[in-house]
N, C-alpha and C positions, 0 to 999 in steps of 0.2 A: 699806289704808294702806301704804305706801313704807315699812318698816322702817328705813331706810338714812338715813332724812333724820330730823333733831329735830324734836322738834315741842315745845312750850313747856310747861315746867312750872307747874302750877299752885301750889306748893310745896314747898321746898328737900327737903323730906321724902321728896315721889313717888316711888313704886317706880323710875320709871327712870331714876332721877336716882342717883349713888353720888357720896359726897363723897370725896378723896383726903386723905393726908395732911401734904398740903402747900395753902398758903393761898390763895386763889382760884382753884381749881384742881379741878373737878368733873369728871363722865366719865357720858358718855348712857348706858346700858347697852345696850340694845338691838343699837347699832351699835358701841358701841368708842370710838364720837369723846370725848376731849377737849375740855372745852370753857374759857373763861377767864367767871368770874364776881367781878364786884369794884362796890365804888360807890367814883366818882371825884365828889367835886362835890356830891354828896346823890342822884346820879344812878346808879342799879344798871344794871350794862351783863352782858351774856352774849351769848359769841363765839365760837361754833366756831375751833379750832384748828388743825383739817383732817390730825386725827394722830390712832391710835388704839395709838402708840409712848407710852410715858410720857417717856423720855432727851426728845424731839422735842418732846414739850408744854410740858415742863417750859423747854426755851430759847426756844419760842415764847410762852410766858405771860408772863418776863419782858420782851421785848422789844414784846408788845404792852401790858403794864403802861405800860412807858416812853412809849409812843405815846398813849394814853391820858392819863395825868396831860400830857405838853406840848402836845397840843390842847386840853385844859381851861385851862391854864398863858397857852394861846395866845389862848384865847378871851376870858378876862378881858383880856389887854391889848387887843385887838381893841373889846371894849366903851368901853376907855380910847379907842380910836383909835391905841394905841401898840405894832401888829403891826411887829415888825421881820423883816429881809429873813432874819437867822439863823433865824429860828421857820420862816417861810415855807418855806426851805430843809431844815429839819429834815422837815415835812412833809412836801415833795417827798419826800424820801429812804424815808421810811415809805412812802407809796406807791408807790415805784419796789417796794421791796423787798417789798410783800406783791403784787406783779403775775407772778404765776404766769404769763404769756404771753410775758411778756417772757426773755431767754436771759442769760446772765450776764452777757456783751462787751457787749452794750446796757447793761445796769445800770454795767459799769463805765466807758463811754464816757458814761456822762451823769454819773459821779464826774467824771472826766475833766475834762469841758466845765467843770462848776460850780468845779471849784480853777482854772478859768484863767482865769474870770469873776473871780473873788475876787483872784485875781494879777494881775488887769489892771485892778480897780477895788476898791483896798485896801480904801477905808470904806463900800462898801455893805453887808459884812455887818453892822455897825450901824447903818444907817440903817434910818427906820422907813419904812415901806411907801409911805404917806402923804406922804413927803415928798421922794421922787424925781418929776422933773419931766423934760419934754420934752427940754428944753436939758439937763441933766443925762444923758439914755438919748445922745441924739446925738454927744455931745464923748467920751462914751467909748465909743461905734461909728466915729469918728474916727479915734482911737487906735488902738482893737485891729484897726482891718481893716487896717493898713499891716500890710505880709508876712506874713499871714495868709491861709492859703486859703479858698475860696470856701467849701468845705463845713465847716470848723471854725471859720469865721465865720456860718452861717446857723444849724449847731448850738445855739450859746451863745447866741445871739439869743433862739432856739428854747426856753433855759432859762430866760432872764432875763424872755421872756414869761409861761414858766410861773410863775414866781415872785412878779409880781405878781400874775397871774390866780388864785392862792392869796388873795393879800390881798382883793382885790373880791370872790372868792369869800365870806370872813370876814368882810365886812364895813368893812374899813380905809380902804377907797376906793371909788371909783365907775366909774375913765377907767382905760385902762392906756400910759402915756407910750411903751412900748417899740413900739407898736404905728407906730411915725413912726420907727424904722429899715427902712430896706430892705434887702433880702436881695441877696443879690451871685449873678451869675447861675453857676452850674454848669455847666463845659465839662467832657464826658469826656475821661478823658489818653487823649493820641494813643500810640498803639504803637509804640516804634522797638525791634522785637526784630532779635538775629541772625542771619543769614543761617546755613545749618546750618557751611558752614567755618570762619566767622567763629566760630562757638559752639566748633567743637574746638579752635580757638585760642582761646580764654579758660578753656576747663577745665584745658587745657595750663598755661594760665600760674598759676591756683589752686592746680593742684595741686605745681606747680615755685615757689610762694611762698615754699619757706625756713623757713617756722614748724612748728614741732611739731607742728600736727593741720593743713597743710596737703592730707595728700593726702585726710582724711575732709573737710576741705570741699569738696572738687572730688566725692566720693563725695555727696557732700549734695545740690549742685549739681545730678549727674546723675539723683540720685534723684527732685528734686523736679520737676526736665522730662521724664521719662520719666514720670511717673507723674500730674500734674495735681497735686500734693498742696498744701494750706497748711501753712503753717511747721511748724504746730502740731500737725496730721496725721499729718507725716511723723515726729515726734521721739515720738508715740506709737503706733507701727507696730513692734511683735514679729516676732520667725520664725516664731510663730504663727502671723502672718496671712497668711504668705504661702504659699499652697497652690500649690506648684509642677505639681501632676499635674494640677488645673484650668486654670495658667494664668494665677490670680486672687490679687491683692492684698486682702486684707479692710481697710475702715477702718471703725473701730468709732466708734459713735456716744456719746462720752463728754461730757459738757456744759461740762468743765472745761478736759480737753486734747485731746477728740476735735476730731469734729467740727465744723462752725459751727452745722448744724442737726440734730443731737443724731441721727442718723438713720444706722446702716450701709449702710455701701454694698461694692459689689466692683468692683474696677479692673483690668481684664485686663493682663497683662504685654508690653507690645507686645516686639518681641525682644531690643530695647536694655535694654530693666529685666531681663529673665531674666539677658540676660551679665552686666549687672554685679550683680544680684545672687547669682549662680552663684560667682562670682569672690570677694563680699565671702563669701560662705558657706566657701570653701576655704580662705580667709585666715582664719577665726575658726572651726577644725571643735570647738573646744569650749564653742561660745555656745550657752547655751540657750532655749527655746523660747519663755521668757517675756523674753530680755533684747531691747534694741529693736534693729529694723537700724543706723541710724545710731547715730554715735559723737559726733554734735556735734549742734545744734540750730539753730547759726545758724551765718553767714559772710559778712556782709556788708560786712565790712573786707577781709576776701580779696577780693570780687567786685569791690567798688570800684578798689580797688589791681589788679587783675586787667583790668579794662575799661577803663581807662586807659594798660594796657602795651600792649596792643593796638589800640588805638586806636579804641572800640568806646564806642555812650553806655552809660551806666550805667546796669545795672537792678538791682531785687531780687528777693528772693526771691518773689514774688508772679509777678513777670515772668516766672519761667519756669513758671509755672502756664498764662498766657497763652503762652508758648512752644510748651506741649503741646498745647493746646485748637487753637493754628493749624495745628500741624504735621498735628492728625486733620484736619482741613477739609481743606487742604491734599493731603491724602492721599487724599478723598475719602470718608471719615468724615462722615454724616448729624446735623447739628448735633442733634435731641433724644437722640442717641446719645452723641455726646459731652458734652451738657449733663449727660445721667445720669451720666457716668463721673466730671464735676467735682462732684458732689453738689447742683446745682440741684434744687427744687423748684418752679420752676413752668414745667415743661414745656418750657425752651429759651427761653421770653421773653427773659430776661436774655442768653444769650448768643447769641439774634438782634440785640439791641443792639446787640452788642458785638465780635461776630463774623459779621455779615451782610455785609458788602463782601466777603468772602473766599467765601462764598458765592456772592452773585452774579459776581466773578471766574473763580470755576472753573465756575461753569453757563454762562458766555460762552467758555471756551474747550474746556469737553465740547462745545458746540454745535459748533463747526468739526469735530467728525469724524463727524458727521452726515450721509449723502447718499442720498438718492433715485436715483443714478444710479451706474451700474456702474465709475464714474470710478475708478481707486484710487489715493489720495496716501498719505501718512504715516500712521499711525493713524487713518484715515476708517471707518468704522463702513457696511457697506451695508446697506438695509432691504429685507428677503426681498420676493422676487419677489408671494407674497401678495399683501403689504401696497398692493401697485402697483394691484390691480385695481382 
């Protein structure tokens, strides 16, 4: 037998059962786990905790208490027929929040969606389940899709389905009304980046902004296209990580402020990120090794104000993410090479989508220095005599 897994007690008594001192709150022995034991309803429930930390059980018992009594809460109105869209919503919430698969920026990208659901359609959170209708989902898909993008229009959709698929789930209904919106189709944003001159003129002008941390946004600026990073990335990046004798940028996989996919990665230092971070390190020789390189975290009032003085569209901070990724293509840099260095997981998929033109671009014009024949023009490439025979 799997020591590692519970297995049901026969009796609150059984050796591997230990009660704690706190109230429904027991502990497998065997393995450590925590477990939450309570009757809600006349109904005795027992629920791993998935902790063998007491501090960690102890706030997961009461929040699964909570969960607990307003599904039972939920269920008797449910029996009434009187599930409201608040219950519903709370549920949602509970299962967003015990979905271990899910990463935090989802979890809070779906708070997100549901306050703008609720901000765009005041009294559904009291309405009951049961008595939203057709004409009702449509008149305010109506509303919220004027100057609403495609994708944070398909989102809430997305929520507001979930949320009655709760109630039918429960029992409140049968049909789900939201299911007669349609979703608005998704065009990927087209890339207007800058040209490399065009770029040192706009760092220029960031960093000549006038404001008191203008020259660390322009430092931000270059950080974040010399090196691929997100916002988020880059403002949690120490001197630590930056291992000069390698070469190599560390970005550590934090789930809060690292990463997106919780996973370390190493970013080689193309030449441009060494000098200016050579330069930023001369300027601060008393920083220490746990303080972060950048001095600011954002700047996109300088960029804006910046992109305009130049005459230049306006990106963000994202933008120059996509900056870097074209500049390696560009350069001749193997797209699952650079996919690794932006911290992709599935192998360059994604930024075949995304950066496949640029691709095929420069294998159309590596092609022209191609020749079979002793001809020689500009950078033409001749193929050995061998290969003739």
């Amino acid at each position: 037998m799997n020591r590692t897994k519970a297995r049901p007690a026969t009796a609150e008594s059984d050796k591997d059962w230990q009660k704690t001192q706190y109230s429904n709150l027991i502990r497998y022995v065997p393995s450590g786990t925590y477990y939450a034991r309570l009757r809600v309803k006349g109904k005795l429930i027992r629920r791993s905790l998935k902790t063998d930390v007491l501090s960690v059980a102890k706030l997961r018992l009461s929040d699964f208490e909570k969960h607990e009594r307003r599904v039972a809460e939920s269920s008797n109105s449910v029996s009434a027929g009187k599930l409201k869209v608040a219950d519903a919503i709370e549920i949602h919430k509970q299962r967003l929040a015990g979905n271990g698969s899910l990463k935090p920026r989802t979890k809070d990208y779906h708070a997100q969606r549901i306050t703008a659901l609720l901000k765009s359609w005041p009294e559904l959170e009291k309405k009951e389940i049961r008595s939203i209708t057709k004409t009702d989902c449509l008149n305010w898909a109506a509303k919220f899709g004027a100057g609403r993008s495609a994708t944070a229009f398909n989102h809430t959709i997305s929520i507001l389905r979930n949320l009655v698929e709760i109630g039918i789930e429960m029992g409140a209904r049968y049909d789900n009304p939201a299911r007669f919106i349609k979703r608005l189709r998704e065009r990927s944003k087209r890339l207007t980046l800058p040209e490399s001159g065009k770029f040192v003129d706009f760092v220029a002008s960031v960093e000549n902004g006038g404001g008191g941390v203008s020259k660390h946004c322009a430092d931000l600026v270059r950080f974040l296209a010399f090196g691929g990073f997100r916002k988020t990335e880059a403002a949690s990046i120490t001197w630590a990580d930056c291992d000069f004798e390698k070469g190599e940028i560390i970005v550590r996989g934090d789930p809060v402020t690292g990463t997106k996919n919780w996973t370390t990665r190493r970013v080689p230092m193309i030449p441009d990120m060494r000098k200016l971070l050579e330069r930023l390190k001369a300027e601060s020789p008393d920083a220490r090794s746990s303080h972060p390189v950048m001095r600011v975290r954002e700047c996109q009032k300088a960029m804006n104000r910046a992109a305009k003085a130049v005459g230049m569209v306006r990106i963000t901070h994202h933008d120059l993410r996509h900056l870097f990724a074209t500049l390696c293509i560009e350069s001749g840099v193997d797209i699952p090479t650079v996919s690794r260095w932006l911290g992709h997981k599935d192998g360059g998929a994604l930024a075949m989508k995304v950066y496949g033109h640029l691709r095929d671009q420069h294998s159309v014009a590596m092609a022209q220095r191609v020749t079979f024949y002793n001809e020689k023009a500009g950078n033409i490439v001749t193929m050995p005599a061998t290969v003739m025979k």
